[in-house]
KOLKESE-797227 format. One record per residue (C-alpha): residue in one letter; residue number from 0; x, y, z. Coordinates in Angstrom, 3 decimals, always signed. Layout:
// KOLKESE-797227
+------+-----+----------+----------+----------+
: rest :  nr :       c1 :       c2 :       c3 :
+------+-----+----------+----------+----------+
:    A : NUM :        X :        Y :        Z :
...
+------+-----+----------+----------+----------+
END
This chain:
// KOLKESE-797227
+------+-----+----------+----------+----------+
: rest :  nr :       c1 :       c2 :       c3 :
+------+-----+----------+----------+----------+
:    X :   0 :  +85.537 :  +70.479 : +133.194 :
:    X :   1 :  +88.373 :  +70.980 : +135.564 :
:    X :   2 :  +89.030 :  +74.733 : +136.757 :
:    X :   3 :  +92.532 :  +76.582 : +136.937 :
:    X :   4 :  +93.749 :  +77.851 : +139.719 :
:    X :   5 :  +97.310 :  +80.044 : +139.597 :
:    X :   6 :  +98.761 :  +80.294 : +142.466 :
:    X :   7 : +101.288 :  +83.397 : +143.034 :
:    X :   8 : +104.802 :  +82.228 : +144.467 :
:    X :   9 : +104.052 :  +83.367 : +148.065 :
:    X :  10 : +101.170 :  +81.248 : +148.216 :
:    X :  11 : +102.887 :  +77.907 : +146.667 :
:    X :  12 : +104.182 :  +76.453 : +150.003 :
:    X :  13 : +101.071 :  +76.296 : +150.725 :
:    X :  14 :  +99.997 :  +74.253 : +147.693 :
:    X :  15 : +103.135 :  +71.590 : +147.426 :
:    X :  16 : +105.043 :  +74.301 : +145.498 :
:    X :  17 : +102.320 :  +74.086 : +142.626 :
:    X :  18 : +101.917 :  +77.693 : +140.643 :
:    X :  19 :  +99.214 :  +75.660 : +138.617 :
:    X :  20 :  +96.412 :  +73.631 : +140.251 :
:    X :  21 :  +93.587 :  +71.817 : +137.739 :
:    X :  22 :  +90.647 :  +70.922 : +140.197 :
:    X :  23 :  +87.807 :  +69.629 : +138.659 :
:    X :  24 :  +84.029 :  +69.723 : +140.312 :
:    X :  25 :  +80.561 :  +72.019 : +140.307 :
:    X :  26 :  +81.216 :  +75.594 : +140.571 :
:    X :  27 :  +78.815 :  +78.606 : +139.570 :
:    X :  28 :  +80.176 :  +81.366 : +141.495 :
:    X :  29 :  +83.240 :  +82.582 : +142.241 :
:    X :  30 :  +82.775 :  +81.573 : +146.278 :
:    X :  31 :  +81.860 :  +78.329 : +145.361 :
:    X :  32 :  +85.307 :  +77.952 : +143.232 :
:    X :  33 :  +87.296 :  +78.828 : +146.205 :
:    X :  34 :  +84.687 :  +76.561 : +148.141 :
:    X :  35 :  +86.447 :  +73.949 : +145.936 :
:    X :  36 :  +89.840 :  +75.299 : +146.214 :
:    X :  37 :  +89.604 :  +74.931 : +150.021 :
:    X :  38 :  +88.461 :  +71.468 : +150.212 :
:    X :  39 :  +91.788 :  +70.633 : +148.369 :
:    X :  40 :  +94.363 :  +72.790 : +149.541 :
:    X :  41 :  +92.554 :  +74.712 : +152.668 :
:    X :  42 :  +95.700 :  +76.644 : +153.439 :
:    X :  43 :  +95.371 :  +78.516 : +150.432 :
:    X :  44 :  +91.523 :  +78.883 : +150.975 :
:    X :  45 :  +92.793 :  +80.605 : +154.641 :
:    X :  46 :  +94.947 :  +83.235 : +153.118 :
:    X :  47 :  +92.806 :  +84.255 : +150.546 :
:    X :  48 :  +89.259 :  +84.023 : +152.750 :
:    X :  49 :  +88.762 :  +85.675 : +155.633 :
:    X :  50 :  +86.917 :  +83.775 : +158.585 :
:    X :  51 :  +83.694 :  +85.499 : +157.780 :
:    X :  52 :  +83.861 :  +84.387 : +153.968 :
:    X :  53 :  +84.628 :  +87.176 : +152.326 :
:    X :  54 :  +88.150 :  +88.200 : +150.581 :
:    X :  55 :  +90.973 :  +89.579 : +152.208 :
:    X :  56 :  +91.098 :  +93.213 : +151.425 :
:    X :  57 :  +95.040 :  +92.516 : +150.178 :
:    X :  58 :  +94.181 :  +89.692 : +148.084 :
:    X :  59 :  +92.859 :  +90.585 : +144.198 :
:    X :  60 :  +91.369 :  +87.577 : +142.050 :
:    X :  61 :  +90.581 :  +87.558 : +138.386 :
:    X :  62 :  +88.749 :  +85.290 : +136.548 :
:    X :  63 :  +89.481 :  +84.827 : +133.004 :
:    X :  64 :  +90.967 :  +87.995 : +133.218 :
:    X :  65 :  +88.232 :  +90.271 : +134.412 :
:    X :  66 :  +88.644 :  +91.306 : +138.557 :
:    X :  67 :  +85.777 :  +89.461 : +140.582 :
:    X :  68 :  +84.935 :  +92.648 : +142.240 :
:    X :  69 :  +84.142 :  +94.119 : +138.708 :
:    X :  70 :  +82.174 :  +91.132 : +137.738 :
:    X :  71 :  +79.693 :  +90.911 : +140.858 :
:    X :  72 :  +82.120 :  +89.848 : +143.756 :
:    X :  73 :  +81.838 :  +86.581 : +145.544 :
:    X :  74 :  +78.215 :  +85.814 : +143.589 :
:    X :  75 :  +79.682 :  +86.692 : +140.421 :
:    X :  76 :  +78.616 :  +83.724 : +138.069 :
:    X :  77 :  +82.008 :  +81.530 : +136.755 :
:    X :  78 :  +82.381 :  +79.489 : +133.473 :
:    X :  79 :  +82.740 :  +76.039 : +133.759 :
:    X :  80 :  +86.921 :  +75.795 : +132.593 :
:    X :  81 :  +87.468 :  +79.452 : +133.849 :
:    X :  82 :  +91.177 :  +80.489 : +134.865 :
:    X :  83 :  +91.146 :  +81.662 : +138.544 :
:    X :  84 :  +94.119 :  +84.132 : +138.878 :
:    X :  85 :  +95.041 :  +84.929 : +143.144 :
:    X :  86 :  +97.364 :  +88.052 : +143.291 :
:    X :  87 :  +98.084 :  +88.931 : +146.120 :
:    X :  88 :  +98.354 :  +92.914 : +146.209 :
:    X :  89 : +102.680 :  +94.158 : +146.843 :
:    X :  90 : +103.902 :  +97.364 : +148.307 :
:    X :  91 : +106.608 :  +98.177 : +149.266 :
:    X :  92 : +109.726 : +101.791 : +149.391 :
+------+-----+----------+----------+----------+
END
């Protein structure tokens, strides 16, 4: 079953201007969704992972709706269909 990933607008240049990408493939953590994420659209991957693996401190991801951080982080178990939601945090004054 294919997984969705939505992409916020300043990450869509980065995915051929896609704010919706259906990847399908073996996933049972959170990492190894964005494992699968990167191997199609690795630009994304770089924004949202640092080079050590772990998520940017900026970047907030929810899957089906709960925060991963909330849920167990990067080892946090994922449903096969889940909806993988990248928000980048905003600030601004």
């Amino acid at each position: 079953m294919p997984y969705t990933f939505v992409i916020p607008g300043p990450l869509r240049d980065l995915s051929g201007g896609h704010s919706e990408v259906r990847l399908d493939g073996d996933a049972s953590s959170v990492r190894d969704a964005l494992s699968l994420l990167g191997t199609h659209y690795p630009k994304v991957r770089d924004r949202i992972v640092t080079e050590l693996g772990e998520v940017r401190p900026h970047i907030n991801i929810f899957i089906d709706g709960d925060s991963f951080r909330d849920v167990g982080g990067l080892s946090a178990p994922i449903r096969s269909g889940a909806e993988i939601l990248i928000l980048p945090a905003v600030s601004g004054g």
